[in-house]
DSSP file (Angstrom, degrees, kcal/mol; ACC not computed):
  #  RESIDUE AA STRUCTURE BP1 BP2  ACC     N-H-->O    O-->H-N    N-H-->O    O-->H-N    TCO  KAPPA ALPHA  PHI   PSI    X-CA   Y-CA   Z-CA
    1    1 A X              0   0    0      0, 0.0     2,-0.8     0, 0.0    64,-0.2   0.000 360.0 360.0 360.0 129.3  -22.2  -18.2  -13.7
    2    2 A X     >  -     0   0    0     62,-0.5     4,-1.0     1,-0.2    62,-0.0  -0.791 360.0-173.8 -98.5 137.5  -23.2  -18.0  -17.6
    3    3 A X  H  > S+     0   0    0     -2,-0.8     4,-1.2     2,-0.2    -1,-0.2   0.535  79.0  65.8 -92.0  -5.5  -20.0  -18.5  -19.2
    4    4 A X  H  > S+     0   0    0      2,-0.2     4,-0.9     3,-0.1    -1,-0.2   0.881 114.1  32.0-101.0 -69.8  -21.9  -17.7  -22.6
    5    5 A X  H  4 S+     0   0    0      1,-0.2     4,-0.4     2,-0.2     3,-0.4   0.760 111.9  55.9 -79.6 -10.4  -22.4  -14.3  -21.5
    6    6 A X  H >< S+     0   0    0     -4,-1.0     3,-1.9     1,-0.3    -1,-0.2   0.935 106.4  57.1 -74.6 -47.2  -19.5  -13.5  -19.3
    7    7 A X  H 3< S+     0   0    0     -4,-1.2    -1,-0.3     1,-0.2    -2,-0.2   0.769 106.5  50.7 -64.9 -13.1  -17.2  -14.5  -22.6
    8    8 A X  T 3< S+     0   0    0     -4,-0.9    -1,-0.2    -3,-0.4    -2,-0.2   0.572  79.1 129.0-107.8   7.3  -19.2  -11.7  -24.5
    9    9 A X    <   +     0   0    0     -3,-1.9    88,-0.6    -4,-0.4     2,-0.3  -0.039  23.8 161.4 -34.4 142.6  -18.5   -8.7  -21.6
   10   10 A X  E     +A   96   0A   0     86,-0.2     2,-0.2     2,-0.0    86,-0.2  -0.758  14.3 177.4-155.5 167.2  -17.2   -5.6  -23.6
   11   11 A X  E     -A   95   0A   0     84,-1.2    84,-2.2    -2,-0.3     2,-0.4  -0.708  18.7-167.6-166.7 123.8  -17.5   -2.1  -21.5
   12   12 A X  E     +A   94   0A   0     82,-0.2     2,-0.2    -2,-0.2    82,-0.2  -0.992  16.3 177.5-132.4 153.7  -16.6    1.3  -22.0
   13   13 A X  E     -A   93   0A   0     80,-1.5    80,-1.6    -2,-0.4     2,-0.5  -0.951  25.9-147.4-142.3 130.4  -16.7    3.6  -19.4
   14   14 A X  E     +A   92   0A   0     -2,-0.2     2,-0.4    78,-0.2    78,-0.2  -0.923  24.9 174.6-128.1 147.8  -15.9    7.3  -18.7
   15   15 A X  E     -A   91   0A   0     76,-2.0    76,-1.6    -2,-0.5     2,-0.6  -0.984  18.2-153.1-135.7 114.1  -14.5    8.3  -14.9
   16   16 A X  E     -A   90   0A   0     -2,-0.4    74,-0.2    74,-0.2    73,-0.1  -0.925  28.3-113.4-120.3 133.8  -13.4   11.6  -13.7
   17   17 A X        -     0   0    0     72,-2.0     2,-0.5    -2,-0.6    71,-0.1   0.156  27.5-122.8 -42.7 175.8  -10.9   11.5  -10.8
   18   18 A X    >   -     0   0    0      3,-0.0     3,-2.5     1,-0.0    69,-0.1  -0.996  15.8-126.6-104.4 130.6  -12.1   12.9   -7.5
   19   19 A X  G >  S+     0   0    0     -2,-0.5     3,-0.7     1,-0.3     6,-0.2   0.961 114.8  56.7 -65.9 -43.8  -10.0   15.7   -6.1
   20   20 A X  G 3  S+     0   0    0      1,-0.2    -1,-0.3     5,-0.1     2,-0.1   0.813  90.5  66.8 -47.7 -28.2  -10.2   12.9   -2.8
   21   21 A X  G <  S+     0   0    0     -3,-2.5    24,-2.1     4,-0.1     2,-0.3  -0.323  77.9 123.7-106.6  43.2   -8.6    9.6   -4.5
   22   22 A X  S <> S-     0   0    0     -3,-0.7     4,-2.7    22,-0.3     5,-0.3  -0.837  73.7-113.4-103.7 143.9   -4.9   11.5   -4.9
   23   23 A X  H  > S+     0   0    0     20,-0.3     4,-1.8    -2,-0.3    19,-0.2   0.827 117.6  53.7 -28.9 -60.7   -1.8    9.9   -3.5
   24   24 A X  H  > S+     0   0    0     17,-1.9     4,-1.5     1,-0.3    -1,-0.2   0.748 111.8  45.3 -86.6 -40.7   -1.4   12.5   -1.1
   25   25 A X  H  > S+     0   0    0     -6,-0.2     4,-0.6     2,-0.2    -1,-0.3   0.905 115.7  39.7 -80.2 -34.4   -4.9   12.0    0.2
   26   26 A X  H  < S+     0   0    0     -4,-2.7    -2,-0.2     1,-0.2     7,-0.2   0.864 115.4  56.1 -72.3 -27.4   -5.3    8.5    0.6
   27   27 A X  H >< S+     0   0    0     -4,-1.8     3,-1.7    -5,-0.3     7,-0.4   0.938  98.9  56.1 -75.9 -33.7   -1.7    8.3    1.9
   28   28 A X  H 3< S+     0   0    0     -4,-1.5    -1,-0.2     1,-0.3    -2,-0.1   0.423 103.6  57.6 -87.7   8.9   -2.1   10.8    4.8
   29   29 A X  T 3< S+     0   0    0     -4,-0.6     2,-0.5    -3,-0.0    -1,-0.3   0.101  92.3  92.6-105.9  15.9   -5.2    8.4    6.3
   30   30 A X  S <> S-     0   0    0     -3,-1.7     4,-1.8     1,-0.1     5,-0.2  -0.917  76.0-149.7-105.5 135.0   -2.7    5.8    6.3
   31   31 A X  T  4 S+     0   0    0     -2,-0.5    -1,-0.1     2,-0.2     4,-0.1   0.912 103.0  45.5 -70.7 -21.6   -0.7    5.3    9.6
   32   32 A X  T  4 S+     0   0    0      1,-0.1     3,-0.4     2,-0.1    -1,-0.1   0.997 125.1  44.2 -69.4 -54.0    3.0    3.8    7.2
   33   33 A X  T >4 S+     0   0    0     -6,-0.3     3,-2.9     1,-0.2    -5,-0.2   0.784  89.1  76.3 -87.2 -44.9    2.1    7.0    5.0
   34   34 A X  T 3< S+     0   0    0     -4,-1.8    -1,-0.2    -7,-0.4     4,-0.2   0.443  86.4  65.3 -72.2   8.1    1.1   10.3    6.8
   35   35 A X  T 3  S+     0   0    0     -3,-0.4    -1,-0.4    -5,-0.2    -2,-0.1   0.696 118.6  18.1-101.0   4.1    4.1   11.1    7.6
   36   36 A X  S X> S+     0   0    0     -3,-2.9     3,-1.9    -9,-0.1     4,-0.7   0.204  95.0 102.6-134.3   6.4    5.3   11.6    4.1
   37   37 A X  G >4 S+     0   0    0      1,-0.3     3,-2.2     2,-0.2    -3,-0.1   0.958  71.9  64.1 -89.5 -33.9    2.0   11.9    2.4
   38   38 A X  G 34 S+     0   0    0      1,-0.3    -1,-0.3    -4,-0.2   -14,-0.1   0.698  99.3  58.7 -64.7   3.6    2.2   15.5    2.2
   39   39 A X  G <4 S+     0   0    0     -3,-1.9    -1,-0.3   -15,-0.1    -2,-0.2   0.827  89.7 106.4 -92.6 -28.9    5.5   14.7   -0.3
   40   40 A X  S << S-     0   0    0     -3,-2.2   -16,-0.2    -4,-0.7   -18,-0.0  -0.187  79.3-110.9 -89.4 147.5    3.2   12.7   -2.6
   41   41 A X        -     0   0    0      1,-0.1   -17,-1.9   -18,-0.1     2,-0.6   0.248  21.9-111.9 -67.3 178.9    2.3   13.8   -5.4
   42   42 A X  S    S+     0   0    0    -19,-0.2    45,-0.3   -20,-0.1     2,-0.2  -0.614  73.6 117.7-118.1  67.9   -1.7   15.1   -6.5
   43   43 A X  S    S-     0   0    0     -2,-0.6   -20,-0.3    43,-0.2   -19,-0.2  -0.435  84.8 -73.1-143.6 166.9   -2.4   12.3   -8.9
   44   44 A X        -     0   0    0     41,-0.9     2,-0.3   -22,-0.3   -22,-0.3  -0.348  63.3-119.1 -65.5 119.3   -5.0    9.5   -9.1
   45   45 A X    >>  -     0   0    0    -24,-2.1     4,-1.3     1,-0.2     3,-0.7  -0.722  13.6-126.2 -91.9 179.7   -3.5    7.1   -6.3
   46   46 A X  T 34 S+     0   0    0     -2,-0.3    -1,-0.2     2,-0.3     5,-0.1   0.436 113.2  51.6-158.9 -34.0   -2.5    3.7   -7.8
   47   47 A X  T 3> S+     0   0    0      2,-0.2     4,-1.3     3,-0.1     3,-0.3   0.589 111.1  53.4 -88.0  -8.3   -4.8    1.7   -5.0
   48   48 A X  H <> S+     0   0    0     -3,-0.7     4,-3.1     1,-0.3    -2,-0.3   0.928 105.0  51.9 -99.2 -53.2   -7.8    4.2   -6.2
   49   49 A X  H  < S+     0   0    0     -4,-1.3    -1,-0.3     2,-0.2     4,-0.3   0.128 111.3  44.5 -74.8   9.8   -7.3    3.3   -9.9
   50   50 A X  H >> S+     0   0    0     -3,-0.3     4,-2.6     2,-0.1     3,-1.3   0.612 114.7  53.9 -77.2 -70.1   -7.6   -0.8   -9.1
   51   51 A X  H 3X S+     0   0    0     -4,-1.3     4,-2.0     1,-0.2     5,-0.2   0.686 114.6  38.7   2.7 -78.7  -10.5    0.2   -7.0
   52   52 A X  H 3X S+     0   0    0     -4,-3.1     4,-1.1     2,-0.2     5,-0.3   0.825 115.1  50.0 -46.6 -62.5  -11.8    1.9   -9.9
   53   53 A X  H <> S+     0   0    0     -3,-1.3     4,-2.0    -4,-0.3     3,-0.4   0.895 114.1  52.3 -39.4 -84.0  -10.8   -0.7  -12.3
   54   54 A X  H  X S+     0   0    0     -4,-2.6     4,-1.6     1,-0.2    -2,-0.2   0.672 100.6  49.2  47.6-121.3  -12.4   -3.2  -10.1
   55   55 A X  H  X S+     0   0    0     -4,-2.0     4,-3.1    -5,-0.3    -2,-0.2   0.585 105.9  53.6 -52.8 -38.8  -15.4   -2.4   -9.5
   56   56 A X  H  X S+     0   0    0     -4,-1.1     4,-3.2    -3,-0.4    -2,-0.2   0.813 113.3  47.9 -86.9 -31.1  -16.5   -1.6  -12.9
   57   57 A X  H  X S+     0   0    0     -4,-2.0     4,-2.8    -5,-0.3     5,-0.2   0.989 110.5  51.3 -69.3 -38.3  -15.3   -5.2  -13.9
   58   58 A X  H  X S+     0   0    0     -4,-1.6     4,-2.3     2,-0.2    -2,-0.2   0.992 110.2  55.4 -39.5 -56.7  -17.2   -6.8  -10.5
   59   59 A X  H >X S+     0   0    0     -4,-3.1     4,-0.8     1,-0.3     3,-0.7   0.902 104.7  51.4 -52.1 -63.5  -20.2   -4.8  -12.0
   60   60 A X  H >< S+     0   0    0     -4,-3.2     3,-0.6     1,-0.2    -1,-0.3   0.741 107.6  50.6  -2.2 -76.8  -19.9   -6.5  -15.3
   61   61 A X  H >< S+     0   0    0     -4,-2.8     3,-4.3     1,-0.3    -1,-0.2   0.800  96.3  68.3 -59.1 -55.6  -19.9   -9.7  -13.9
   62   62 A X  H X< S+     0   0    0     -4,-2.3     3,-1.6    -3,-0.7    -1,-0.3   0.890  85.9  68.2 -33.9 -64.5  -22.9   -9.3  -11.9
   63   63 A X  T << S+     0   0    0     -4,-0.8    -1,-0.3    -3,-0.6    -2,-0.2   0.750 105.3  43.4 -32.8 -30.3  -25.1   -9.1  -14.7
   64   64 A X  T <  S+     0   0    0     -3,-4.3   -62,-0.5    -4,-0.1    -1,-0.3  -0.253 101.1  74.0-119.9  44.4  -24.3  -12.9  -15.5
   65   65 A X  S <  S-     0   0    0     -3,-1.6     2,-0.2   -64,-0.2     3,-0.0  -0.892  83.2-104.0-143.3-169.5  -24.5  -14.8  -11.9
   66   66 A X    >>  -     0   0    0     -2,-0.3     3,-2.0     1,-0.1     4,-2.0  -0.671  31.5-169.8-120.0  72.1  -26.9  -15.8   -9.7
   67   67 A X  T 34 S+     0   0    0      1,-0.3    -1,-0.1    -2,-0.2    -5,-0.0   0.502  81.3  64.0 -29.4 -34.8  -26.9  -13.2   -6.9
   68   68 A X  T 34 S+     0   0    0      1,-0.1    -1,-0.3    -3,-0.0     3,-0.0   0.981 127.8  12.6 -50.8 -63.6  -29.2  -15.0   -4.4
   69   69 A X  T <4 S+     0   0    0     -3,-2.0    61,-1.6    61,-0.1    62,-0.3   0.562 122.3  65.7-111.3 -12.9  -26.3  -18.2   -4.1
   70   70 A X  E  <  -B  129   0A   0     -4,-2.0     2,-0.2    59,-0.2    59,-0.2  -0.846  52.2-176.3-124.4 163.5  -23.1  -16.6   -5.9
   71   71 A X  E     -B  128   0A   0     57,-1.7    57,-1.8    -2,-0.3     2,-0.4  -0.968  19.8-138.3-144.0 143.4  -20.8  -13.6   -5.1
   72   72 A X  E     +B  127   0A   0     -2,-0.2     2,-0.3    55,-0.2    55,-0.2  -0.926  29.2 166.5-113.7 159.1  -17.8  -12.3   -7.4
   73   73 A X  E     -B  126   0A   0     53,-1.5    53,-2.3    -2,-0.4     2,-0.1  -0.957  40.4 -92.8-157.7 154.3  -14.1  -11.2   -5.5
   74   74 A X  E     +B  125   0A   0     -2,-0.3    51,-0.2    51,-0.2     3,-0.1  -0.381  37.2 168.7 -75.0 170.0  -10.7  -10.5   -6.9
   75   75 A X  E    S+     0   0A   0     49,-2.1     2,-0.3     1,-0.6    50,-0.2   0.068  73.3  15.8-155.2 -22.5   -8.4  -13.1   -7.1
   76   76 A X  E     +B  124   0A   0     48,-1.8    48,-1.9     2,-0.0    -1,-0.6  -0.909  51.0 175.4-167.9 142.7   -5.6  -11.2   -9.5
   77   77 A X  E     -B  123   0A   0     -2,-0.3     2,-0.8    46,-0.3    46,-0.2  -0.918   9.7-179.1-147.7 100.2   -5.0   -7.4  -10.4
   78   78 A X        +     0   0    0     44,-1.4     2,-0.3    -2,-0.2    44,-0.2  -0.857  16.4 178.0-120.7 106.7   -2.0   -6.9  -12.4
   79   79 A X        -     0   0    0     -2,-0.8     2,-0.4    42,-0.2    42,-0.3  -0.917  33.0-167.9-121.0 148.1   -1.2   -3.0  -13.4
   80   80 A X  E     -C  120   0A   0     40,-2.3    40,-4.6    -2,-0.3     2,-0.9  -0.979  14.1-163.6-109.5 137.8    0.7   -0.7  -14.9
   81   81 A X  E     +C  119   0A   0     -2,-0.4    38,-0.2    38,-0.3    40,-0.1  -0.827  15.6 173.4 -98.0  83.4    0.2    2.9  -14.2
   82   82 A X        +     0   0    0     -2,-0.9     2,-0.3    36,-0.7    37,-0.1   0.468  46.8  21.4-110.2  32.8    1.6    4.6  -16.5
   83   83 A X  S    S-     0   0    0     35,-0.8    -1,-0.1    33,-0.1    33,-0.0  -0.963  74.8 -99.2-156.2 138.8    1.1    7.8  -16.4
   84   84 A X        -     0   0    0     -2,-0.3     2,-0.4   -41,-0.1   -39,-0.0  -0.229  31.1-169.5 -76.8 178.7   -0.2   10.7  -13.8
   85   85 A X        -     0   0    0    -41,-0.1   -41,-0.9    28,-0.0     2,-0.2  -0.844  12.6-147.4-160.5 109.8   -3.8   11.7  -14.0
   86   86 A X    >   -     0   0    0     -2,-0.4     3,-3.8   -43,-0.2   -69,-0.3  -0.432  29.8 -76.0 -98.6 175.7   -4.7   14.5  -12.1
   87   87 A X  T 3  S+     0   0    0    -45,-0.3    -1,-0.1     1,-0.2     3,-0.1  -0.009 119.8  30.5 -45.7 148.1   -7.8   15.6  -10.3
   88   88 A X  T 3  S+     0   0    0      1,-0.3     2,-0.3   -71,-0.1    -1,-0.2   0.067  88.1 141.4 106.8 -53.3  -10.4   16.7  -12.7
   89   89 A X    <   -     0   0    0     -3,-3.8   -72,-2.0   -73,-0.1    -1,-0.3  -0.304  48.0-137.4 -56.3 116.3   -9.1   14.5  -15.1
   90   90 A X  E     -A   16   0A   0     -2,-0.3     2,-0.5   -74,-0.2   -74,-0.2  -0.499  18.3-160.1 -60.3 130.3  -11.7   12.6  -17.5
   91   91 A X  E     -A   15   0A   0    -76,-1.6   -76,-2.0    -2,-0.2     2,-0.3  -0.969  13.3-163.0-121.9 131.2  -11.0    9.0  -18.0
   92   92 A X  E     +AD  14 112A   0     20,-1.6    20,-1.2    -2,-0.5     2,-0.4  -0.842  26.0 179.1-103.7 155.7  -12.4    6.9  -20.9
   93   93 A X  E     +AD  13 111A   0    -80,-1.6   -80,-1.5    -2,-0.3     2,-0.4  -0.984   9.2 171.3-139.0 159.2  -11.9    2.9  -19.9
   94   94 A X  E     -AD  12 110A   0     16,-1.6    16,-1.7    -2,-0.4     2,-0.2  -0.922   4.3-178.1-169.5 159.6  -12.7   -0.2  -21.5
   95   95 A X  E     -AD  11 109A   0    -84,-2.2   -84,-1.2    -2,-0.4     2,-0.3  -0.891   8.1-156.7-152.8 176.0  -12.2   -3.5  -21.1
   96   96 A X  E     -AD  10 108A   0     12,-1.3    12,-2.0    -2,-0.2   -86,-0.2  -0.971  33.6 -91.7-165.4 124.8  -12.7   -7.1  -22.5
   97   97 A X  E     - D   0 107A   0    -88,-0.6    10,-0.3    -2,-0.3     3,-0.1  -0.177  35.5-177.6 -27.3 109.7  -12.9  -11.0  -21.5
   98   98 A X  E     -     0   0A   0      8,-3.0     2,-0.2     1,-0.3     9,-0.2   0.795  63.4 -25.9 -92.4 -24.5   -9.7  -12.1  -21.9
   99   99 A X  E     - D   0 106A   0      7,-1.8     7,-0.8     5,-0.1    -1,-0.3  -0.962  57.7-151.6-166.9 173.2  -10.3  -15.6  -21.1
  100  100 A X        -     0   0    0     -2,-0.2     5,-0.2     5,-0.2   -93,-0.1  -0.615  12.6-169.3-159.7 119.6  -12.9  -17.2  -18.8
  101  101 A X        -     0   0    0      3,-0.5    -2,-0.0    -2,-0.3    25,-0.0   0.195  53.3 -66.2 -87.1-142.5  -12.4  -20.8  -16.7
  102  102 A X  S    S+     0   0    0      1,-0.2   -99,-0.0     3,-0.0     0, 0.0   0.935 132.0   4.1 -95.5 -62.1  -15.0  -23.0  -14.8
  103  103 A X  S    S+     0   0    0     22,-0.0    24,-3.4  -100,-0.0     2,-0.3  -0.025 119.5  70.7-125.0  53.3  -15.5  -20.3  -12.3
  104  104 A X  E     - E   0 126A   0     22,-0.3    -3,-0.5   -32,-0.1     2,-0.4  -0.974  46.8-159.9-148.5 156.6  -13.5  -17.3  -13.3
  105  105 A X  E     - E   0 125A   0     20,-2.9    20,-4.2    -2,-0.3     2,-0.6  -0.975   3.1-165.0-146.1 152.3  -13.2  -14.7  -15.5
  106  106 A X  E     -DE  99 124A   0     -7,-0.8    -8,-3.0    -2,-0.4    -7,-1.8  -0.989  20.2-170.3-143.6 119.5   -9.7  -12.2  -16.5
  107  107 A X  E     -D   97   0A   0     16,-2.1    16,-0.5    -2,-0.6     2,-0.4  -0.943  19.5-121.2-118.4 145.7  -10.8   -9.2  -18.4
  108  108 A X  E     -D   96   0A   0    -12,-2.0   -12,-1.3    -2,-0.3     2,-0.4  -0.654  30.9-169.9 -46.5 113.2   -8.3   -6.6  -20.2
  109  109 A X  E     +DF  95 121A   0     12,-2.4    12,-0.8    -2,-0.4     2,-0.4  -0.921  15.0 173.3-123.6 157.0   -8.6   -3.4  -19.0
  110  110 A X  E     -DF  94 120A   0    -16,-1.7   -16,-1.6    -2,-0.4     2,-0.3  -0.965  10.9-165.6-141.9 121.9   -7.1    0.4  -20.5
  111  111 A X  E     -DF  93 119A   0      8,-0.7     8,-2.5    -2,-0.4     7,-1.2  -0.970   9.1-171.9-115.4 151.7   -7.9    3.7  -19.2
  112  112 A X  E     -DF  92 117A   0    -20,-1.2   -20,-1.6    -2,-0.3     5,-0.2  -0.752   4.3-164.4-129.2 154.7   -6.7    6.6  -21.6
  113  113 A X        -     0   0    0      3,-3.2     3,-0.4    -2,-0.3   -22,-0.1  -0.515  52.6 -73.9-124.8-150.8   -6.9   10.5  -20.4
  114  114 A X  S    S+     0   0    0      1,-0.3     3,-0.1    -2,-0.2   -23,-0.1   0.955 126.4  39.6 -77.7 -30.2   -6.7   13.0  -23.2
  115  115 A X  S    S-     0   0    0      1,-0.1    -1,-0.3    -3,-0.0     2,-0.2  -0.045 121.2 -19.8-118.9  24.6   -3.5   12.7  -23.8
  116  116 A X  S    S-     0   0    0     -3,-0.4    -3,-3.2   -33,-0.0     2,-0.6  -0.824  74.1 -72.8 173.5-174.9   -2.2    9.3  -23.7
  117  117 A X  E     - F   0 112A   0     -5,-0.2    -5,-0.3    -2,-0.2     3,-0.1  -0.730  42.8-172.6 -90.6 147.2   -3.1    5.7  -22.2
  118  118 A X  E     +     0   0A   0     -7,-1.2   -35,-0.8    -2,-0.6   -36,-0.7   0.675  54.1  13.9-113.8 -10.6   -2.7    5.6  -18.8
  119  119 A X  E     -CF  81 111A   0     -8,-2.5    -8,-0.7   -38,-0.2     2,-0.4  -0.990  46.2-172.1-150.7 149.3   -3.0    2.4  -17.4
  120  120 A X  E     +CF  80 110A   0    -40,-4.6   -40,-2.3    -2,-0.4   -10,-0.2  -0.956  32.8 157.2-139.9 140.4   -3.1   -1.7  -19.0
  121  121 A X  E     - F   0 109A   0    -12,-0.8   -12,-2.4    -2,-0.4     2,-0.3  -0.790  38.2-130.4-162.2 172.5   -4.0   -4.1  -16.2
  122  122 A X        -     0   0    0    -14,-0.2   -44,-1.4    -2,-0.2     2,-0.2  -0.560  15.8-163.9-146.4 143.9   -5.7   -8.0  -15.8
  123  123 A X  E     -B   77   0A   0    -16,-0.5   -16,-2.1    -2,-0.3     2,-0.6  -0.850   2.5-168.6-138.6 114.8   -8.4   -8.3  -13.5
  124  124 A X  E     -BE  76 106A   0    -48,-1.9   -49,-2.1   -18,-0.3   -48,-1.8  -0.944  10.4-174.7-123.0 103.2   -9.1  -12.1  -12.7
  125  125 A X  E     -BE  74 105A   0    -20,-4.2   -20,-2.9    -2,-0.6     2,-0.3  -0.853  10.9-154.3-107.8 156.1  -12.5  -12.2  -10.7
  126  126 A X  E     -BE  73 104A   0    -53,-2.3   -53,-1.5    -2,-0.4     2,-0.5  -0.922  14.4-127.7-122.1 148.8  -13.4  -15.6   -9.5
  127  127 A X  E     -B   72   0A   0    -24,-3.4     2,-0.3    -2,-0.3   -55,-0.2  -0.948  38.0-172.9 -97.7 119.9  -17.7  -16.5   -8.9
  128  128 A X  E     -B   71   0A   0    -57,-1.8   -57,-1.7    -2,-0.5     2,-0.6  -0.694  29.3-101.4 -66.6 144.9  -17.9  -17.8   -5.2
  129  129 A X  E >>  -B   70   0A   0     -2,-0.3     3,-0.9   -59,-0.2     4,-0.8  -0.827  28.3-150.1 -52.8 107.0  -20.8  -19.5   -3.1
  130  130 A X  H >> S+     0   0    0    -61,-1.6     4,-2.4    -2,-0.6     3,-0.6   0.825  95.7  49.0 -44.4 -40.7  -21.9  -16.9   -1.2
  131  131 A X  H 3> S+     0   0    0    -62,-0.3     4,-1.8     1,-0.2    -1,-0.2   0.786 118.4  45.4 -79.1 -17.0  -23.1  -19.1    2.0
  132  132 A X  H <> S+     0   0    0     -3,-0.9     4,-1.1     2,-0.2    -1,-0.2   0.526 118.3  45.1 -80.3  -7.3  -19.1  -21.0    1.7
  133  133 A X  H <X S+     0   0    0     -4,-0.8     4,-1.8    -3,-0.6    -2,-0.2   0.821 118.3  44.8-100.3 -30.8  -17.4  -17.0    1.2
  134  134 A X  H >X S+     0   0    0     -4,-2.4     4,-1.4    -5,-0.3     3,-1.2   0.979 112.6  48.5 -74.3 -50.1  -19.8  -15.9    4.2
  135  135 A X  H 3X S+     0   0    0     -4,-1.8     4,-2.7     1,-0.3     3,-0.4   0.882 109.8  53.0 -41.7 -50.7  -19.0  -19.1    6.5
  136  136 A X  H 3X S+     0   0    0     -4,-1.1     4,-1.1     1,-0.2    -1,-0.3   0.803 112.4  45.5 -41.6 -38.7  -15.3  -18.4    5.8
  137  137 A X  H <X S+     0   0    0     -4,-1.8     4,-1.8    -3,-1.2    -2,-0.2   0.660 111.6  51.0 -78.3 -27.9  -15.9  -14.7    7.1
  138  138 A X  H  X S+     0   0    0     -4,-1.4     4,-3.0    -3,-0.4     5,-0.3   0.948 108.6  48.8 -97.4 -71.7  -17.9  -15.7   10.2
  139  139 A X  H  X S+     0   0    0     -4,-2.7     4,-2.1     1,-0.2    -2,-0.2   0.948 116.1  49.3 -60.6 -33.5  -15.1  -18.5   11.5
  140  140 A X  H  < S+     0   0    0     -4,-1.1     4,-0.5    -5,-0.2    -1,-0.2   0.946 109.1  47.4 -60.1 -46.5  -12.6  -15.5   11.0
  141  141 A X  H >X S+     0   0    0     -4,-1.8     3,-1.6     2,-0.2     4,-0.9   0.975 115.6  50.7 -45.5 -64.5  -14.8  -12.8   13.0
  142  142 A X  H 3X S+     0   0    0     -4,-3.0     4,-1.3     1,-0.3    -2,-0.2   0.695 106.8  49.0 -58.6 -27.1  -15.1  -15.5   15.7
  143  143 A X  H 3< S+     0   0    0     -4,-2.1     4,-0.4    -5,-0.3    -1,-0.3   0.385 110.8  52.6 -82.5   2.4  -11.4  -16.3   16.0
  144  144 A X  H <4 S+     0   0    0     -3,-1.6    -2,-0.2    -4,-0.5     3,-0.1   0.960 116.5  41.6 -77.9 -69.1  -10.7  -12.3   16.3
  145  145 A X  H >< S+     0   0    0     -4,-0.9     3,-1.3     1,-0.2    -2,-0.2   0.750 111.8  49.4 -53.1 -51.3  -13.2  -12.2   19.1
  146  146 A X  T 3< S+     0   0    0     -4,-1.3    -1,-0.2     1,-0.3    -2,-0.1   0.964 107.6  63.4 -50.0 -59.7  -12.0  -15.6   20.8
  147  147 A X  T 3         0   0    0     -4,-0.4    -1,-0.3     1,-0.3    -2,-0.2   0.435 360.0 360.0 -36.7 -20.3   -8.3  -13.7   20.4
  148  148 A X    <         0   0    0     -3,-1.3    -1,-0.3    -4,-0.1    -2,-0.1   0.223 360.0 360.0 -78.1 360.0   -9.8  -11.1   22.7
């Protein structure tokens, strides 16, 4: 990981919901949800906007590793969502390094809609060895299958 460049990450970023990534849709492909998803509201669902949120920081990060032998994964997502944002809805985001250890890095993140901010969250990505995150994946797969 260069820690030189990871501390100088800045991004802004514009996102418009998808009529698909609402409570009400995500909830009624869930087997705890569908029975109530039709009650939920038609908003930006709250698991779509980490997703979102995310992703864009993973992408960041990528830019400063060594893909070949490293991999980046969450380790910490802390949000508030505080406001609804419905389908349609344009999102500006940005975010910023907030701090960065030995192999991690916790960026600040905001998304605003037109009319107010809508979310403040921490994203804490950690840089892995890919061939130690893949071995970990591999004894889990085998003990599902053993399990069998």
């Amino acid at each position: 990981m260069n820690h030189q460049g990871v501390s100088e990450i800045f991004f802004e970023e514009s996102y418009t919901v998808p009529a698909d990534q609402t409570a009400r849709s995500l909830f009624a492909r869930l087997p705890h949800g569908s029975a109530y998803a039709q009650k939920m509201i038609e908003c930006l669902a709250t698991g779509y906007l980490v997703a979102v949120l995310e992703s864009i920081c993973i992408r960041e990060m990528h830019h400063h590793i060594d893909p070949l032998i490293e991999m980046v994964v969450g380790r910490a997502i802390r949000i508030a969502h505080r406001a609804p944002i419905p389908p349609g809805s344009p999102l500006r985001l940005s975010g910023w390094i907030q701090s960065v250890g030995e192999r991690s890095a916790t960026f600040c993140v905001q998304a605003h809609d037109d009319h107010e901010i809508v979310c403040d969250a921490t994203v804490t990505l950690v840089v892995v060895r890919r061939a130690s995150m893949d071995l970990r994946i591999a004894t889990k797969v085998h003990a599902l299958h053993a399990a069998r």
